[in-house]
N, C-alpha and C positions, 0 to 999 in steps of 0.2 A: 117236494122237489125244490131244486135250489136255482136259481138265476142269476145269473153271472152278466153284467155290464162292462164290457171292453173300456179300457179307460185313455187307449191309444188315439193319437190325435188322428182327425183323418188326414195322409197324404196331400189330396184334390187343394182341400181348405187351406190346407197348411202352404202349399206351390201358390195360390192364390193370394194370402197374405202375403207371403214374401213381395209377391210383384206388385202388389199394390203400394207395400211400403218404398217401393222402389222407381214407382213412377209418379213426377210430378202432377198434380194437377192441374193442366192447363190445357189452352182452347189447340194449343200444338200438339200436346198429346192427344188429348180426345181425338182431332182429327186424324192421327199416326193411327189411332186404334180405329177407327171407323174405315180405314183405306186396309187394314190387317182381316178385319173382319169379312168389308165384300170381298177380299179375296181371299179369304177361306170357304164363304161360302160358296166363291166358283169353284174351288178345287173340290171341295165336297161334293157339286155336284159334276162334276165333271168324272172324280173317282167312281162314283155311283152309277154313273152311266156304264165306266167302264167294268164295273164290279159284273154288272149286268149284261154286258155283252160278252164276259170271260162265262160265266155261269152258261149263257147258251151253248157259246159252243164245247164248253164241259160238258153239259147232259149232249151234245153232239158227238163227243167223242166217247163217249159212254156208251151211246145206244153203239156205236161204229166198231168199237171194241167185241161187245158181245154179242154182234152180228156177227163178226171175223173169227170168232171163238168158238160159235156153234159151230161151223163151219169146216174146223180146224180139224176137228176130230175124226169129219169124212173123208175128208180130204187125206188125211194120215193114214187113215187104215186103209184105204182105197190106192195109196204111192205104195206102200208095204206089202199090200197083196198083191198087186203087179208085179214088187220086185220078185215073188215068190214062185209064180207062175212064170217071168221068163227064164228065172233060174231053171226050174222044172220044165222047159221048153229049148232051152239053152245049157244047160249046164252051168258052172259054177264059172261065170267069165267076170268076178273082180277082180284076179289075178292079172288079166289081158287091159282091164281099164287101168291098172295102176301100174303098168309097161309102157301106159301112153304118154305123149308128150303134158299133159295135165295143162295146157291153155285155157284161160278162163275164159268161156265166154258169156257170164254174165258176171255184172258188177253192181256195187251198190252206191248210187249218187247221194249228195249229201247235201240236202239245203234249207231253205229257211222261210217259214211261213210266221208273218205278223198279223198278230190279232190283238189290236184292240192297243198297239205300241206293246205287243210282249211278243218275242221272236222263240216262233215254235222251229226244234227241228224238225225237217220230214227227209223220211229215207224214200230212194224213189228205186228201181228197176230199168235198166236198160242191159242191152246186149252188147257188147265189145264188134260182131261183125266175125269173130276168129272159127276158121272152118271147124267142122264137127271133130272132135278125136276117134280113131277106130269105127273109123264109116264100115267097113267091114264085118263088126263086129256082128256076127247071128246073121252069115249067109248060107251058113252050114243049116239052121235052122233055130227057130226063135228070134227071127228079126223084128217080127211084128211087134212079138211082144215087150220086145227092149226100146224098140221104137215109143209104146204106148208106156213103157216106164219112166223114159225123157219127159214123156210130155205131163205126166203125171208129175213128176218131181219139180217140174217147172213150174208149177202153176201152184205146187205144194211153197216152191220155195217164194213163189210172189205173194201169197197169202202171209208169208212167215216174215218178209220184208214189211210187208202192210203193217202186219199187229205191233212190229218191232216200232215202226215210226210213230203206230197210234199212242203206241205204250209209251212213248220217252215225250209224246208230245204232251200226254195226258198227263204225266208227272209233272213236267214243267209247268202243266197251265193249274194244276193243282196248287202248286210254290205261289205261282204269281197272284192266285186267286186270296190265296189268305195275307198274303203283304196288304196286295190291296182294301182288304176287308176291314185287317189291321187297322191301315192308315183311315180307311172311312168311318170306323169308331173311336179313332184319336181323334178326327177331326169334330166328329158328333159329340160325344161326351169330354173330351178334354179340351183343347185348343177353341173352340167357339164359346163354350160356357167362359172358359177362363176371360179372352175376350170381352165377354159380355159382361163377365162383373169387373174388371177395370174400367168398362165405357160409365157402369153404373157408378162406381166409385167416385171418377171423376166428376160426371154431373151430380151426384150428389154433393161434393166438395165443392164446385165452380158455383152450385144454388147457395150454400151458404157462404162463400166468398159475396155473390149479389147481395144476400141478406147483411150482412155485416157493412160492405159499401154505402149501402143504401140507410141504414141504419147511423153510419158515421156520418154521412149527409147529412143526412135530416138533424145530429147533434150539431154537427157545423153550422146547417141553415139557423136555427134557433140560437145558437149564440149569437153570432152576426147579426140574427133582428134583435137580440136584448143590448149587443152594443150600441146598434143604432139609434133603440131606444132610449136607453142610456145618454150618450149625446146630445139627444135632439132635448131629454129631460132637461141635461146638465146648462146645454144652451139656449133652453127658454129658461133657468132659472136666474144664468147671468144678466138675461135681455131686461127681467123684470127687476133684478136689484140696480141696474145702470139705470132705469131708468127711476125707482124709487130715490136711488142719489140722488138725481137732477132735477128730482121734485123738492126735496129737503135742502141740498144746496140752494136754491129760489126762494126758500120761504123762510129760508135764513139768513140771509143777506143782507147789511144795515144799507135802514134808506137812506141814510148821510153822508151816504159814500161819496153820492154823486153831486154834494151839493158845495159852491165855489162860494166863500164869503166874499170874492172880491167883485162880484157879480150887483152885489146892494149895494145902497147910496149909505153913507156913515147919519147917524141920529144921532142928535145933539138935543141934552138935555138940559 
């Protein structure tokens, strides 16, 4: 079998270099990077909280869903078979609802529930208030049971409202769950590492900047004492030839210098 080494740079590494070649090393940076960092890691946890409160009420709309879904099924066959039976107790009266004025009187509201700062829609149910159409309708016979197909389709069509807002709400919180899961793994493995090896960078560059300083001191200091030494050499050597002079000038000196013939009496021979 043959083994194959990818010889491509990595990405991560390669975004990394670039930025480091591109920030100076210094104590303003470092700090720029240390004020980048605690607030990445508030955002990360901040995201993380909210990653985890979308995730609830996910498996919340989840179970809510396939509650409303078992549900759906009785509910349908049971609106259906009533229609069935008042027709068969009534006779075929779609013809008499579709003569009627057709006012709606239920409607569907439209609004907005926030979780977690993500705006779910929710559809809601209400009545308009608008009288019945074809109140008459099944006084010949099969009133009851048109009566109990209203109430049936009612209650069919709030169930149908429900799943509809569970449904668009659960897509949406679907989107927003993986944005944020997204941004909580950029922040985890890209944006904080990267961070953190710029912080390293830089301290490691700012310790050899120290070492080098400190280094160039200490050549400084040491010359400075060989000059002084130097000096204080050169000027005890002058102290002791000045004064070697001024021993040899003395001990050179004619003694005659000082002596005045006109001081003695003249001798006659």
């Amino acid at each position: 079998t043959a083994c194959y080494i990818s010889s491509s740079p990595n990405p991560y590494a390669t975004t990394l270099a670039a930025t480091m070649s591109e920030v100076p090393p210094t104590r303003m940076n470092q700090q720029v990077f240390k004020l980048k960092k605690k607030a990445a890691e508030s955002g990360h946890r901040l995201l993380k909280k909210k990653a985890d409160a979308l995730k609830v009420k996910f498996r919340d709309y989840a179970k809510s869903i396939a509650e409303t879904k078992s549900g759906m099924a009785a509910d349908s066959s049971s609106a259906f078979f009533s229609l069935t039976q008042a027709e068969y107790a009534a006779g075929n009266f779609k013809q008499k609802v579709s003569e009627g004025l057709m006012t709606a009187r239920v409607r569907v509201g439209a609004g907005i529930d926030n979780v977690a700062g993500v705006k779910l829609p929710v559809f809601t149910y209400y009545e308009t208030g608008s009288a019945i159409d074809n109140a008459s309708l099944g006084l010949v016979g099969g009133g009851k049971k048109i009566q109990q197909v209203r109430e049936k389709y009612t209650a069919l069509l709030q169930n149908l409202i429900k799943l509809a807002s569970l449904q668009t709400s659960f897509v949406t919180l679907d989107e927003a769950m993986k944005v944020t899961n997204r941004r909580v793994n950029a922040l985890e493995n890209v944006t904080i590492p990267k961070i953190e090896g710029v912080l390293d960078y830089i301290s490691r560059e700012l310790d050899e900047l120290e070492r080098e300083d400190f280094t160039r001191l200490k050549l400084v200091q040491s010359k400075k004492e060989a000059e002084i030494k130097e000096a204080d050499r050169i000027k005890e050597e002058d102290r002791l030839a000045g004064k070697a002079a001024a021993k040899l000038k003395a001990s050179s000196e004619d003694i005659t210098a000082n002596f005045d013939a006109g001081d003695d009496e003249d001798v006659v021979f």
